[in-house]
C-alpha positions as CSV (number, residue, x, y, z in Angstrom):
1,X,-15.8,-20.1,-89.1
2,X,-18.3,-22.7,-89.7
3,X,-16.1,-25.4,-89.3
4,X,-14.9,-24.6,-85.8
5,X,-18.5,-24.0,-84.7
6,X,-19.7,-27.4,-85.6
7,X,-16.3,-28.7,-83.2
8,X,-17.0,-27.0,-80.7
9,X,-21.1,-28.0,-81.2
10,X,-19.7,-31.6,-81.0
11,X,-17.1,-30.8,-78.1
12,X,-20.1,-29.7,-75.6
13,X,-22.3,-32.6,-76.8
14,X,-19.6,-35.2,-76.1
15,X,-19.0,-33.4,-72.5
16,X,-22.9,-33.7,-71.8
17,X,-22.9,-37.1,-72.9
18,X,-20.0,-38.1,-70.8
19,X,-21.5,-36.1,-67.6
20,X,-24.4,-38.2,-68.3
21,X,-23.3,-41.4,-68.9
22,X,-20.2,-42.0,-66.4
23,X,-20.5,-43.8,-63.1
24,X,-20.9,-41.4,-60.7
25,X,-19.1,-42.0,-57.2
26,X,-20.4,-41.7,-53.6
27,X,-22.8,-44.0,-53.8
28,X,-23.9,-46.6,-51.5
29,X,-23.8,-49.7,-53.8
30,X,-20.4,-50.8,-55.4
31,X,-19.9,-51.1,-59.0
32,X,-19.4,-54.6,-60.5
33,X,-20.7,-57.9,-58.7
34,X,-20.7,-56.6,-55.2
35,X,-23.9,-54.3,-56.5
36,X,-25.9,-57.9,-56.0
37,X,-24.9,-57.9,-52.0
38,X,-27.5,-56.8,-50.3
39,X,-26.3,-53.3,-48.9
40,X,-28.2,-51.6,-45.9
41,X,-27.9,-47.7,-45.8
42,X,-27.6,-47.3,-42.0
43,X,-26.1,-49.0,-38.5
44,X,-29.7,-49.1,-37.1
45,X,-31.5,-50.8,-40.0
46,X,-28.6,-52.9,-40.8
47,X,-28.5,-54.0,-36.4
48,X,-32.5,-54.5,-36.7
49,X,-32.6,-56.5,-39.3
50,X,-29.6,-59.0,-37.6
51,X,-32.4,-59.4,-34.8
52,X,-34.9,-60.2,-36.3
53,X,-33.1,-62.9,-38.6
54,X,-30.8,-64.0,-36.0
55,X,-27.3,-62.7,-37.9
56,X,-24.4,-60.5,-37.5
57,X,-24.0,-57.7,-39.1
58,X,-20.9,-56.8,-41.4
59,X,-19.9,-53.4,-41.5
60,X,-17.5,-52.1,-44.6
61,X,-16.0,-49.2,-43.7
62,X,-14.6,-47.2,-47.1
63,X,-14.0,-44.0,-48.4
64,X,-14.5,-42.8,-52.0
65,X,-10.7,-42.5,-52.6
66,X,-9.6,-45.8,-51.1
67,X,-8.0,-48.1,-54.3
68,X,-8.3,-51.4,-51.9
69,X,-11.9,-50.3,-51.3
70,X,-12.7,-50.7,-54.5
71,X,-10.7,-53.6,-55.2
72,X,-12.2,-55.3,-52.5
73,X,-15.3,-54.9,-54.1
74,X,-14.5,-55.9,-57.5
75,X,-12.7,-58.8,-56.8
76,X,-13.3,-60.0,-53.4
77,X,-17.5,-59.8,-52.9
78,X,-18.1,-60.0,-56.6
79,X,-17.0,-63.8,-56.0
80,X,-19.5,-66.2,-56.2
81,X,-18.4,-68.0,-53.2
82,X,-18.1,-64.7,-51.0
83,X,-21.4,-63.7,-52.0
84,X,-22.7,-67.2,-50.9
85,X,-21.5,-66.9,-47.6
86,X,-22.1,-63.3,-47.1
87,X,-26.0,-64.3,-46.9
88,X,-25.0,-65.3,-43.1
89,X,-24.8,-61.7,-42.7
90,X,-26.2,-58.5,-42.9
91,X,-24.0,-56.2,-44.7
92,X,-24.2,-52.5,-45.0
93,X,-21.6,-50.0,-46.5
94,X,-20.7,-46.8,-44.5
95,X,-18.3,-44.4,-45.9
96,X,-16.0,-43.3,-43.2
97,X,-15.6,-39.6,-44.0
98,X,-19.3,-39.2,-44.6
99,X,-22.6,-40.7,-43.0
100,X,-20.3,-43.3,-41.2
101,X,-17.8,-41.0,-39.5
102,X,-19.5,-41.2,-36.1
103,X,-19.6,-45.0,-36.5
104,X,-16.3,-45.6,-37.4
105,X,-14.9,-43.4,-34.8
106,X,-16.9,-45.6,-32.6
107,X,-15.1,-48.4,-33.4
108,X,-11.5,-46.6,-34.2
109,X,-11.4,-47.6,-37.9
110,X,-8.2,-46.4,-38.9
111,X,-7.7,-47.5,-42.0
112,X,-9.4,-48.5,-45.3
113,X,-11.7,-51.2,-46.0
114,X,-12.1,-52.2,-42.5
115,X,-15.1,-55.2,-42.3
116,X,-16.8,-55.3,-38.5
117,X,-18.8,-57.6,-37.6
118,X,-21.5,-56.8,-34.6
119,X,-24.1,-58.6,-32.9
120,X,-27.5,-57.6,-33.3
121,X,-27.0,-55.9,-29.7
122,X,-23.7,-53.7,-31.8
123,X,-20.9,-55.0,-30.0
124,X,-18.0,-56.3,-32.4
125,X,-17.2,-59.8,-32.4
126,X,-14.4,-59.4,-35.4
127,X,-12.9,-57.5,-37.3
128,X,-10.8,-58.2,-41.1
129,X,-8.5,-54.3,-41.5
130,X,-7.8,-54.0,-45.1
131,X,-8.0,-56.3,-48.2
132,X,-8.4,-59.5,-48.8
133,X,-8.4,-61.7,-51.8
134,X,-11.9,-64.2,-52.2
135,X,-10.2,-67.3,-50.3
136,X,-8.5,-65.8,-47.4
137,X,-11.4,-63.9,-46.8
138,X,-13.5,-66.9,-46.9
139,X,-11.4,-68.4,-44.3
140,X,-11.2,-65.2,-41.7
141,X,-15.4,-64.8,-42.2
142,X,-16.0,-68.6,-41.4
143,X,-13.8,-68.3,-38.3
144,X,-15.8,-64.7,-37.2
145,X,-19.2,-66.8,-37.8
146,X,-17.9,-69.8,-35.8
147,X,-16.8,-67.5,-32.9
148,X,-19.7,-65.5,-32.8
């Protein structure tokens, strides 16, 4: 008897200690690299902010079970090079099925990641649907910021 008492003593502490040390999900900044990108929490801080330093805003749309969401943001803006030119921007995160349903109804996000970039006045000047690897990427954000 004392033997399987002192399992299941170490079963529950293991379970706390895994509650407690796993990432949890949900949250606004990524896992990985991407966590250095400066995330906004909101469209109206994330739109002020572009006026006042003069950039567009860049708007990931995601949801917690989205695979390319995540591998967007391990792979793609955890590159140095993205990260670079991602201070043109103002970036903020909104996760469609959550505090950015409204928004990305808005702007008829149909699919996940979908990256919009605004003015500071909120009208969309681009637009990358889905994932991209670090290069390509590179090349569709130079041509938004050139257009815009």
């Amino acid at each position: 008897m004392k033997r399987a008492s002192v399992w299941g003593v170490v079963l529950v502490v293991a379970m706390v200690a895994a509650v407690i040390l796993l990432p949890r999900g949900g949250g606004v900044q990524p896992a990985g690299g991407a966590a250095a990108l400066p995330w906004e929490r909101d469209l109206p801080t994330a739109l002020n902010r572009a006026g006042s330093e003069n950039k567009l805003v860049m708007v990931d749309f995601y949801t917690d079970w989205c695979q390319w969401c995540k591998r967007l943001d391990q792979n793609t803006f955890s590159d140095a090079k993205v990260q670079e030119a991602l201070q043109r921007v103002v970036t903020v995160r909104l996760n469609a099925e959550k505090d950015g349903r409204e928004a990305a109804a808005r702007f008829n996000v149909e699919g996940f990641p979908t990256l919009i970039f605004l003015n500071a006045n909120g009208a969309e000047v681009g637009r990358i649907p889905g994932y991209m690897d670090p290069s390509p990427f590179l090349e569709e954000l130079q041509d938004i910021l050139k257009k815009a």
